[in-house]
mmCIF file of the N, C-alpha and C atoms, coordinates in Angstrom:
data_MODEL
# 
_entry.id   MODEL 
# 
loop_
_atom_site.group_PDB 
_atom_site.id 
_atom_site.type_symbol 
_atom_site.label_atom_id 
_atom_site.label_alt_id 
_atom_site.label_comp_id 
_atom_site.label_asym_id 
_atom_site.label_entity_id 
_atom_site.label_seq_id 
_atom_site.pdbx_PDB_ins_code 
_atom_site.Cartn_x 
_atom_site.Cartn_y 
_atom_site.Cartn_z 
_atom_site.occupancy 
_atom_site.B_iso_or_equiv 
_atom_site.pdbx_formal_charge 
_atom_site.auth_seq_id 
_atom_site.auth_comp_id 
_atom_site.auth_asym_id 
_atom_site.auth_atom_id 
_atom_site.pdbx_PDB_model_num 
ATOM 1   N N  . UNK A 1 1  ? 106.616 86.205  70.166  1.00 0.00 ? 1  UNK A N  1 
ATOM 2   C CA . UNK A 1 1  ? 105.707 87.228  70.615  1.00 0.00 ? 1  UNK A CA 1 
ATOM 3   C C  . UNK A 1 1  ? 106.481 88.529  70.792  1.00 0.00 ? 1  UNK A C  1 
ATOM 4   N N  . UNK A 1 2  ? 105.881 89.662  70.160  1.00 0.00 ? 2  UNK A N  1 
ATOM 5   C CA . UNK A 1 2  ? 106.533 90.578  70.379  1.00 0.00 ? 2  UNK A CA 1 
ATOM 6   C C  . UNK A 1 2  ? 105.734 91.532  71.619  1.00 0.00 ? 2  UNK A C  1 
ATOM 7   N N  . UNK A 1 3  ? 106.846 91.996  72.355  1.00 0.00 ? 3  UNK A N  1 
ATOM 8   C CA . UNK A 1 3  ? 106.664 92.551  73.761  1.00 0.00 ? 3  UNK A CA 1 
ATOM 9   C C  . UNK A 1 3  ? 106.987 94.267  73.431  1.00 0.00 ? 3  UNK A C  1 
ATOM 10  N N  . UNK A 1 4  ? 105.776 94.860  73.961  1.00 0.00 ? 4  UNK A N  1 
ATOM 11  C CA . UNK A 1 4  ? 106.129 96.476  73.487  1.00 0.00 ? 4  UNK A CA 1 
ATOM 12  C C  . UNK A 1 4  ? 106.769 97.332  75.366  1.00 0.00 ? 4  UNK A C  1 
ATOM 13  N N  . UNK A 1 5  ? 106.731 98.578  75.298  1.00 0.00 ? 5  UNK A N  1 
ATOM 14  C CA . UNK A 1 5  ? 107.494 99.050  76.666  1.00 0.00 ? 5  UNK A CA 1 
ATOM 15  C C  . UNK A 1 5  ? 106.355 98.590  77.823  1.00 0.00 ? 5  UNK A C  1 
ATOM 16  N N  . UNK A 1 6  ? 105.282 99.038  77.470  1.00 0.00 ? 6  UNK A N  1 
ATOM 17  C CA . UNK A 1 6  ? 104.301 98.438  78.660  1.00 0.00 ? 6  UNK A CA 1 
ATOM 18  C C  . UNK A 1 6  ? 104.226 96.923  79.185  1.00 0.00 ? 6  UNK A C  1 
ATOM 19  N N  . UNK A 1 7  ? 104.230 96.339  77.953  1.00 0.00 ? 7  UNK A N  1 
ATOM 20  C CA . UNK A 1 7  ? 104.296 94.398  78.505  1.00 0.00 ? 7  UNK A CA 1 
ATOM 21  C C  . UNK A 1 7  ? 105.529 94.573  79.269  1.00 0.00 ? 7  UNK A C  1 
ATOM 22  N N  . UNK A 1 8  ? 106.686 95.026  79.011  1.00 0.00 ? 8  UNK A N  1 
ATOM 23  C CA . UNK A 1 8  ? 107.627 95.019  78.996  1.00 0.00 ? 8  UNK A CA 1 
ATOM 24  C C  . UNK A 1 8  ? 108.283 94.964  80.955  1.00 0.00 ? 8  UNK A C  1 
ATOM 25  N N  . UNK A 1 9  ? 107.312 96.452  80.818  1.00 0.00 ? 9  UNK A N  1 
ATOM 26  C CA . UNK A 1 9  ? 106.655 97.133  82.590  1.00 0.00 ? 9  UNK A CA 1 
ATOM 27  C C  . UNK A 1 9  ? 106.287 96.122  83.163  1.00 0.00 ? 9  UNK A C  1 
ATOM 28  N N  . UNK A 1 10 ? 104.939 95.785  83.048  1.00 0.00 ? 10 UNK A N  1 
ATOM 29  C CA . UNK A 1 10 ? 103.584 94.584  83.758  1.00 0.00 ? 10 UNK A CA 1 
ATOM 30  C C  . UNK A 1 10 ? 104.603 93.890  83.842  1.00 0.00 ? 10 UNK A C  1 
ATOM 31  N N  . UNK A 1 11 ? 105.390 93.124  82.961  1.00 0.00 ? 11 UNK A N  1 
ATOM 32  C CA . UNK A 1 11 ? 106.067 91.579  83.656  1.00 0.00 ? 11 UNK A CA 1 
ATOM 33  C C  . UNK A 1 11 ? 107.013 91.509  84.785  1.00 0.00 ? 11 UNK A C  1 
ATOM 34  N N  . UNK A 1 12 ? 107.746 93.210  84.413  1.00 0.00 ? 12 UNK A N  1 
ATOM 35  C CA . UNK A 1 12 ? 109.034 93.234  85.260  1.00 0.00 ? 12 UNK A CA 1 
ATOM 36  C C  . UNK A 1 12 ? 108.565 93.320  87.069  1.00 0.00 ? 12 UNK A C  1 
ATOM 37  N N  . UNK A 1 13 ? 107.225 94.124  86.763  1.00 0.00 ? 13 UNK A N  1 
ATOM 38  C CA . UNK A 1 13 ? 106.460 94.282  88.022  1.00 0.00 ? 13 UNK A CA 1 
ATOM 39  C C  . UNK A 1 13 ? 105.957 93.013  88.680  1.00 0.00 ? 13 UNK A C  1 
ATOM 40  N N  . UNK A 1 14 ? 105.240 92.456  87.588  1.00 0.00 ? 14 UNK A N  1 
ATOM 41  C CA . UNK A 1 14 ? 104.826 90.757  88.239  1.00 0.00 ? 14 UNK A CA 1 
ATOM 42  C C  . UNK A 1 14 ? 106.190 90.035  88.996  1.00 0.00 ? 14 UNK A C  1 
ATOM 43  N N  . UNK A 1 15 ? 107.175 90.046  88.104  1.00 0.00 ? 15 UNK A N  1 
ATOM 44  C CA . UNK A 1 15 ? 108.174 89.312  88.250  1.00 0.00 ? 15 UNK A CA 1 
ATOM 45  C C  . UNK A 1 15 ? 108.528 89.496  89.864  1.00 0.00 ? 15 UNK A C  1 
ATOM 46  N N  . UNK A 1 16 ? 108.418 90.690  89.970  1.00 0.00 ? 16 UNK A N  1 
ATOM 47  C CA . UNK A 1 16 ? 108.927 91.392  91.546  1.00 0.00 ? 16 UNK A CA 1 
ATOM 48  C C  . UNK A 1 16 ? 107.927 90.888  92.402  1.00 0.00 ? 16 UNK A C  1 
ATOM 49  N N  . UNK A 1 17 ? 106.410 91.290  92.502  1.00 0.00 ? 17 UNK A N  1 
ATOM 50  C CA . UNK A 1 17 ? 105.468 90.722  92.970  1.00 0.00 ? 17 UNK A CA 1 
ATOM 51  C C  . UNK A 1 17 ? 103.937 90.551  92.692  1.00 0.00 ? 17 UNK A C  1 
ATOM 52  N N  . UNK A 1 18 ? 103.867 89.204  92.252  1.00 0.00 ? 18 UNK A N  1 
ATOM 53  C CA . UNK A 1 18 ? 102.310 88.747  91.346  1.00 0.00 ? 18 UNK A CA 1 
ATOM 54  C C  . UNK A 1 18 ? 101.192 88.556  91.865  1.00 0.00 ? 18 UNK A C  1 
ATOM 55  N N  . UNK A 1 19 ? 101.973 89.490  93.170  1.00 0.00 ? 19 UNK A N  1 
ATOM 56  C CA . UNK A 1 19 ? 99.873  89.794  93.541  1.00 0.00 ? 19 UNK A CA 1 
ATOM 57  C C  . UNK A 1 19 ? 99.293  90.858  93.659  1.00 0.00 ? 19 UNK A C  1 
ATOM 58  N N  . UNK A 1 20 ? 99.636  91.465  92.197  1.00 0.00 ? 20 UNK A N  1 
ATOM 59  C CA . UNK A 1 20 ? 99.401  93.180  92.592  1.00 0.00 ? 20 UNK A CA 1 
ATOM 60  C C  . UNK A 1 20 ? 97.939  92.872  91.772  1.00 0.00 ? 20 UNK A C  1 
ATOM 61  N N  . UNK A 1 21 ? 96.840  93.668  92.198  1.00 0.00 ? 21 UNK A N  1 
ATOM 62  C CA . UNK A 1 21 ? 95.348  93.489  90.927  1.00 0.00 ? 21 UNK A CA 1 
ATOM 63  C C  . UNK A 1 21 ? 95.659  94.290  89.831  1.00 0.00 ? 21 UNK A C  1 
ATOM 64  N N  . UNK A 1 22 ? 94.767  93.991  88.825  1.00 0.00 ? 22 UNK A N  1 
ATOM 65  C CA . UNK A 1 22 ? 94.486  95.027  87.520  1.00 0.00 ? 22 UNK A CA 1 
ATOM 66  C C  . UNK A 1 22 ? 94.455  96.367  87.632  1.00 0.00 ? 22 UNK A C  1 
ATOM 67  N N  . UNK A 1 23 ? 94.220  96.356  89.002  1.00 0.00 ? 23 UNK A N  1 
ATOM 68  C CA . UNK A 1 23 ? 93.558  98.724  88.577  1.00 0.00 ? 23 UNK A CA 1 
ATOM 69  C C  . UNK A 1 23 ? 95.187  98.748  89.683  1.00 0.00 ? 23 UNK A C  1 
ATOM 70  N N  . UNK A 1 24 ? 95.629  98.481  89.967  1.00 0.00 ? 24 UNK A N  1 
ATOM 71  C CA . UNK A 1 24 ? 96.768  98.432  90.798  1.00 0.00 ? 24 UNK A CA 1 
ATOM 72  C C  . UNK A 1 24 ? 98.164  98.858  89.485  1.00 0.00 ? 24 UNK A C  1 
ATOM 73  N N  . UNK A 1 25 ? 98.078  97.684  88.901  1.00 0.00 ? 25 UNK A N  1 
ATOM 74  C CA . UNK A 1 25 ? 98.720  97.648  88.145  1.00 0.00 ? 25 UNK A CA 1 
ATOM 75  C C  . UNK A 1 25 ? 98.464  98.296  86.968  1.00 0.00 ? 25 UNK A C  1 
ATOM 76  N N  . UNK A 1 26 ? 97.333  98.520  86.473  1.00 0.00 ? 26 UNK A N  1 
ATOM 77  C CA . UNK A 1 26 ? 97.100  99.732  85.574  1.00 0.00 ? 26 UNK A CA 1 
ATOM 78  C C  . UNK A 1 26 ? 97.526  101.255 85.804  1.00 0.00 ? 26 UNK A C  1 
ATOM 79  N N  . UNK A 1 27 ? 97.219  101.630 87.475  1.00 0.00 ? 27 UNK A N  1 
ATOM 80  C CA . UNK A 1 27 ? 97.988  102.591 87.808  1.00 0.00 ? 27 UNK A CA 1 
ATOM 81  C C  . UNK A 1 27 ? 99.515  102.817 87.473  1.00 0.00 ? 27 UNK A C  1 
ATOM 82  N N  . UNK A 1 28 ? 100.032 101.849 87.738  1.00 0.00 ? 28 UNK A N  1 
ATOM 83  C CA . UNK A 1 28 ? 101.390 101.670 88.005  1.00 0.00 ? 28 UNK A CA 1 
ATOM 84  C C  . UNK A 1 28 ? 101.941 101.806 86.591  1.00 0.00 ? 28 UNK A C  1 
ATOM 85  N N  . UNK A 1 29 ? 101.286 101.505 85.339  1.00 0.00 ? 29 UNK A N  1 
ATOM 86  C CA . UNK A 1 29 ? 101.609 101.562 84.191  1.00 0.00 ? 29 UNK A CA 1 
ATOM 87  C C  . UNK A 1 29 ? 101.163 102.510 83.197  1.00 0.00 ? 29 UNK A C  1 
ATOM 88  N N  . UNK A 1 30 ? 99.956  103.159 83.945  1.00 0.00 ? 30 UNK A N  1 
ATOM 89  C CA . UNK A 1 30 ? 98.989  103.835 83.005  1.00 0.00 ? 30 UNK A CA 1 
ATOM 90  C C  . UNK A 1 30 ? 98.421  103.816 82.123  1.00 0.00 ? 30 UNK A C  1 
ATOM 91  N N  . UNK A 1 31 ? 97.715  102.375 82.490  1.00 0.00 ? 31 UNK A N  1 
ATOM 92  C CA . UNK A 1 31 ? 96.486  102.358 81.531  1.00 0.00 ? 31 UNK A CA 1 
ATOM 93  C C  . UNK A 1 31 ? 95.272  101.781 83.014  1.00 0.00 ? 31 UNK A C  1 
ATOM 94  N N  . UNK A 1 32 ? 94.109  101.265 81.942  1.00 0.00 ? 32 UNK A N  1 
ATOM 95  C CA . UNK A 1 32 ? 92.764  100.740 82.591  1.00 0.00 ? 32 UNK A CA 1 
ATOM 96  C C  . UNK A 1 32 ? 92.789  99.703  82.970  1.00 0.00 ? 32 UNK A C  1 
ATOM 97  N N  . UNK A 1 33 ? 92.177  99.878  83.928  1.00 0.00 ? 33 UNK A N  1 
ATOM 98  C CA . UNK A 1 33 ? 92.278  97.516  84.656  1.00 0.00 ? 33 UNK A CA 1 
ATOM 99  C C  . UNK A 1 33 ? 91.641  96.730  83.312  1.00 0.00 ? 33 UNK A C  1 
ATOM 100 N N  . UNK A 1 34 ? 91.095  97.268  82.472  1.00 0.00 ? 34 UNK A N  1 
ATOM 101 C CA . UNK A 1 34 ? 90.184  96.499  81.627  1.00 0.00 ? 34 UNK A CA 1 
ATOM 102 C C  . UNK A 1 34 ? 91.746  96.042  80.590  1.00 0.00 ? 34 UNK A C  1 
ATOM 103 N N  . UNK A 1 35 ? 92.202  97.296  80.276  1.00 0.00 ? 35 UNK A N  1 
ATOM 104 C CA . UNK A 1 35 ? 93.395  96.863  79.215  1.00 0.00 ? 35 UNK A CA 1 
ATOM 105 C C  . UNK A 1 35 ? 94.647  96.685  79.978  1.00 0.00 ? 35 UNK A C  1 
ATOM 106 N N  . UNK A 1 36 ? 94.925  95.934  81.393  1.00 0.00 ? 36 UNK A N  1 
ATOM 107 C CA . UNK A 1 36 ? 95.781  95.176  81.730  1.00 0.00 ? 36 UNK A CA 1 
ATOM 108 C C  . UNK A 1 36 ? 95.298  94.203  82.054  1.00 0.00 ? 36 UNK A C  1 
ATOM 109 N N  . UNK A 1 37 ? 93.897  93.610  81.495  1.00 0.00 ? 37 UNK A N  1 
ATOM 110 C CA . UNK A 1 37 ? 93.404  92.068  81.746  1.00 0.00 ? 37 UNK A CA 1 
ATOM 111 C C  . UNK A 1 37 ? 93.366  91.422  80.206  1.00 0.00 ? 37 UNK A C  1 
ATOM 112 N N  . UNK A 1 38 ? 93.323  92.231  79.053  1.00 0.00 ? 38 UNK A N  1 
ATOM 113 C CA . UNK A 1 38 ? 94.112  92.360  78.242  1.00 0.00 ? 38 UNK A CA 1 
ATOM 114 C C  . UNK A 1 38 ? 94.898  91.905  77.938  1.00 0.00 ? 38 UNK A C  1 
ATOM 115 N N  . UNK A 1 39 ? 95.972  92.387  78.503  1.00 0.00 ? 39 UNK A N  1 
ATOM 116 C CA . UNK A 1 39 ? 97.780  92.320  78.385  1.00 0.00 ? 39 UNK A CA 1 
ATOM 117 C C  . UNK A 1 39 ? 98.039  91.024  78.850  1.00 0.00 ? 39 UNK A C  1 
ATOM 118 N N  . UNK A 1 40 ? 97.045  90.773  80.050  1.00 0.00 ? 40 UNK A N  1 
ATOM 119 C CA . UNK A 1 40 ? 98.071  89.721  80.942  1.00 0.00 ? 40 UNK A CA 1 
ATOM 120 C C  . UNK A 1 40 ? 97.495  89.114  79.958  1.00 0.00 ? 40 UNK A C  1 
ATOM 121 N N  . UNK A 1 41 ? 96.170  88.440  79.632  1.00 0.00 ? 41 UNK A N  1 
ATOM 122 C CA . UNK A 1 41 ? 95.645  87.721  78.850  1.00 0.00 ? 41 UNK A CA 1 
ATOM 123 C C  . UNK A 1 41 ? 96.491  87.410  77.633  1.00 0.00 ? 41 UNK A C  1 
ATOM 124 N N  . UNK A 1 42 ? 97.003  88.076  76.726  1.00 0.00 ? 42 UNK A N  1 
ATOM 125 C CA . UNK A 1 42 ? 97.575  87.890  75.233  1.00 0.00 ? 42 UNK A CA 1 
ATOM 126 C C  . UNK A 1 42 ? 99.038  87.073  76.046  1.00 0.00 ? 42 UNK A C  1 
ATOM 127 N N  . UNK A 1 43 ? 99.790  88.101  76.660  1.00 0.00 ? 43 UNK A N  1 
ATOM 128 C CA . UNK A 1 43 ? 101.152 88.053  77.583  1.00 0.00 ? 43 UNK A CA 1 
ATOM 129 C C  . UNK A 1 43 ? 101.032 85.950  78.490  1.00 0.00 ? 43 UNK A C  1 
ATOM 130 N N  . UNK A 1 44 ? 99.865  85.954  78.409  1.00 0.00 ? 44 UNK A N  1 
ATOM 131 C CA . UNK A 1 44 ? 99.562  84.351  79.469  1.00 0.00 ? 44 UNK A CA 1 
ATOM 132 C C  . UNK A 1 44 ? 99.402  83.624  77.938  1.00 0.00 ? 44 UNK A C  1 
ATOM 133 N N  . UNK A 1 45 ? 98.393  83.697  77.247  1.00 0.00 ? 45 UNK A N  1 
ATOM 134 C CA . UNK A 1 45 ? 98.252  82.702  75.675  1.00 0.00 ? 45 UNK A CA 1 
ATOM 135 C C  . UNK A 1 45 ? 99.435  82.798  75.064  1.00 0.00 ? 45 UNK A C  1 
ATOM 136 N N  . UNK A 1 46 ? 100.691 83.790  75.251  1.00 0.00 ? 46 UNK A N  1 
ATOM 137 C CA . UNK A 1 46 ? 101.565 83.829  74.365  1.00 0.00 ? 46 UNK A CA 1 
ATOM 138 C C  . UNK A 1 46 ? 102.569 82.971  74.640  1.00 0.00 ? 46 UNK A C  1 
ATOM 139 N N  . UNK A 1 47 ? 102.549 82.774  75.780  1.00 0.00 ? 47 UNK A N  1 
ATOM 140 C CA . UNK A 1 47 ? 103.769 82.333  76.318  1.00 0.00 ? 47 UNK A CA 1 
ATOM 141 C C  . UNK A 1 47 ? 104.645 83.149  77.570  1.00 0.00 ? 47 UNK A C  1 
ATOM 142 N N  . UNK A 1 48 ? 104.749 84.731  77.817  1.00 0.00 ? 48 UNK A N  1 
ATOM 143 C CA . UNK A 1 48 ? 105.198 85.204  78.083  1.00 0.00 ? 48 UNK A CA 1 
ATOM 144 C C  . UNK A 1 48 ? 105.491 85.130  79.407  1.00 0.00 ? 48 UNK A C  1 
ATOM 145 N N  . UNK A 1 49 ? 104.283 84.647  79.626  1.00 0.00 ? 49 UNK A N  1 
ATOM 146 C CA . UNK A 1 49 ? 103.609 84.260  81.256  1.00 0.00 ? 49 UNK A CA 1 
ATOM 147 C C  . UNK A 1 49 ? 103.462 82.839  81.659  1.00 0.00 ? 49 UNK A C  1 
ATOM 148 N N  . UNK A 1 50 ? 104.620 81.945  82.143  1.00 0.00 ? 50 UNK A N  1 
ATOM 149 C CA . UNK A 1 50 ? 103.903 80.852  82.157  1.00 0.00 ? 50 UNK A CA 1 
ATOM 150 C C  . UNK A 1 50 ? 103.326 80.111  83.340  1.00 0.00 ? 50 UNK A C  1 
ATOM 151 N N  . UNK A 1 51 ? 103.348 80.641  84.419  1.00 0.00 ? 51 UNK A N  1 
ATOM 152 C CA . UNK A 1 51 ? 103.055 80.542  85.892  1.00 0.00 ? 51 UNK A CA 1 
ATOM 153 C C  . UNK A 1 51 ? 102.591 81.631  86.720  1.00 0.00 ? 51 UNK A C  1 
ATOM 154 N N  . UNK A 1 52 ? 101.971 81.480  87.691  1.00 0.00 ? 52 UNK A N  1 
ATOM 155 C CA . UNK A 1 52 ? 102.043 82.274  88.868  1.00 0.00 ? 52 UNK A CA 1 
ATOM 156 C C  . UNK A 1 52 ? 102.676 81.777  90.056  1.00 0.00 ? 52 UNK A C  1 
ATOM 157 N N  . UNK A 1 53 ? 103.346 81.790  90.438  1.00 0.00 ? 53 UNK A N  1 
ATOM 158 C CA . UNK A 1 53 ? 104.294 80.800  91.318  1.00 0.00 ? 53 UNK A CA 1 
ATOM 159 C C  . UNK A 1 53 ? 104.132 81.847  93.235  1.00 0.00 ? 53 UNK A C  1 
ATOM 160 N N  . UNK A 1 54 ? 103.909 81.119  93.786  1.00 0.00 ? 54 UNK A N  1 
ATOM 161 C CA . UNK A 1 54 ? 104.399 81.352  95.022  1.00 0.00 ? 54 UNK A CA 1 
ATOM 162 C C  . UNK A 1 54 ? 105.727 80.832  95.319  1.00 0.00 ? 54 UNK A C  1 
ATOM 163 N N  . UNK A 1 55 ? 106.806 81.696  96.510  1.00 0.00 ? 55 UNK A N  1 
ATOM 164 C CA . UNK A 1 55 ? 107.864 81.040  96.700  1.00 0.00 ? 55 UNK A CA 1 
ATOM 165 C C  . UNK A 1 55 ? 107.369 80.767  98.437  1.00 0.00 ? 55 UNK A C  1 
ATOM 166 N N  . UNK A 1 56 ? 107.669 79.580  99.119  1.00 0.00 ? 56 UNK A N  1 
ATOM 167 C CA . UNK A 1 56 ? 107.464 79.345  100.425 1.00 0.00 ? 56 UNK A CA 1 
ATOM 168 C C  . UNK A 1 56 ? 108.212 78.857  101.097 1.00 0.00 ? 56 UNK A C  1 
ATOM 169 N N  . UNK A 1 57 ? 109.102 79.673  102.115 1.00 0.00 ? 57 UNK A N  1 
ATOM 170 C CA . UNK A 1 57 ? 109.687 80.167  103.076 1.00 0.00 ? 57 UNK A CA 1 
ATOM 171 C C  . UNK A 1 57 ? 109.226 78.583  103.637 1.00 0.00 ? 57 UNK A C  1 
ATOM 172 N N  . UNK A 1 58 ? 110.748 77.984  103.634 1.00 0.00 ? 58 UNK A N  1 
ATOM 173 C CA . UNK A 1 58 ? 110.539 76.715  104.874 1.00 0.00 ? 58 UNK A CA 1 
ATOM 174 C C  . UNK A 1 58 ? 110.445 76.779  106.256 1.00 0.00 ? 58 UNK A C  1 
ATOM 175 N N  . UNK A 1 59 ? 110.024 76.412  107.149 1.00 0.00 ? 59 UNK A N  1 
ATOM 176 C CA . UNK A 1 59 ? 110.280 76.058  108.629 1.00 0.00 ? 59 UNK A CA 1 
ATOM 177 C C  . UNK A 1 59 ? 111.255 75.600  108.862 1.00 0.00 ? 59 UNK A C  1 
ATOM 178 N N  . UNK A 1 60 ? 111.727 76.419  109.657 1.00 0.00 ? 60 UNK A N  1 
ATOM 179 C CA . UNK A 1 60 ? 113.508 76.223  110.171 1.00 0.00 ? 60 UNK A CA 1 
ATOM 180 C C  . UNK A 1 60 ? 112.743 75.670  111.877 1.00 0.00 ? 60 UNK A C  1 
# 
């Protein structure tokens, strides 16, 4: 799959934190919530994306 500068953006951002929404993250990249549901969409069927993972902080 080829990844252009924007996929490139969206993942590095997810990567940091994956609970940002579409118009959030469209801001952040500059485009439309419609064409970062899109992205994630092709970016999730491609492979690029293969989880949404929470990390959870044990009880000490």
């Amino acid at each position: 799959m080829k990844l252009d500068r924007l996929d490139s953006r969206l993942l590095s951002i997810l990567q940091t934190n994956n609970r940002h929404g579409t118009e959030e993250l469209g801001q952040m990249v500059g485009l439309s919530a419609t064409a970062v549901q899109r992205r994630l969409k092709r970016l999730r069927e491609g492979g690029a994306i293969e989880a949404d993972v929470s990390i959870v902080k044990p009880k000490t």
